[in-house]
N, C-alpha and C positions, 0 to 999 in steps of 0.2 A: 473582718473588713478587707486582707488581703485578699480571699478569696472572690468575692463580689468586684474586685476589679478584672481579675482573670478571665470571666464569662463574663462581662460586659458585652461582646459581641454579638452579631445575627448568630445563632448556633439551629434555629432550627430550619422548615421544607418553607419555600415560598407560598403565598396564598393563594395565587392561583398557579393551576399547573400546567405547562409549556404548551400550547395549542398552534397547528397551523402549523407553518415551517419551523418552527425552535421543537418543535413537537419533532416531525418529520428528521430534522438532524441529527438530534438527540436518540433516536432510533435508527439512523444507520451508521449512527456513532459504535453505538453499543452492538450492533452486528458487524461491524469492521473489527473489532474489539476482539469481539467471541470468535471469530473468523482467523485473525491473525495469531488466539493464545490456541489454535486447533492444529494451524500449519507448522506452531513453535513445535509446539508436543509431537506431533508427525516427525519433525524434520530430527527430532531429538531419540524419537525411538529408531529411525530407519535413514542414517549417515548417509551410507550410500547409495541407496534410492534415490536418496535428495541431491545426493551432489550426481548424479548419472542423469537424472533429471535436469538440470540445471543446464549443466555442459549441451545436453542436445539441444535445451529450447534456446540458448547461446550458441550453437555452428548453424543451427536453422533461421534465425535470426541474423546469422555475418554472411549465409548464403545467399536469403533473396535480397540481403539488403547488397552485397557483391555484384549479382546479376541484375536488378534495377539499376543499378551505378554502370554497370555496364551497357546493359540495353539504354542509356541516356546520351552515348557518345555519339557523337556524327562518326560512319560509317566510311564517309567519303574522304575526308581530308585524313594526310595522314602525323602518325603522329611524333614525328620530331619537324613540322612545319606550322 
């Protein structure tokens, strides 16, 4: 009798199966998934690929984002006025 309380729950697949966009999510759920356990393993065999990796797409990223910031200032006025 204890036992019949324990599984009282939904335990098994829904009756119908996810169509449409829950369909569609659920599938780029699971290639995000498989995506991100392929970059762990990558970044886990090859330390410093990854970290050498990182650091450039990080100074390439604080470069144009510098010169955009830059190229944004007025030219003309200067600047302790």
């Amino acid at each position: 009798m204890a036992k019949d309380a324990l599984t009282a729950g939904f335990t098994g697949t829904p009756v119908e199966p996810p169509t449409g966009v829950r369909k569609m999510a659920k599938t780029a759920t699971d290639a995000a998934r498989r995506e991100a356990n392929v970059v762990a393993a990558a970044v886990a065999d090859h330390p410093r690929t990854a970290s050498g990796l990182l650091l450039t797409v990080g100074a390439l990223a604080f470069a144009i984002g510098f010169v955009i910031g830059r190229s944004s200032i007025d030219g003309e006025r200067g600047y302790w006025r």
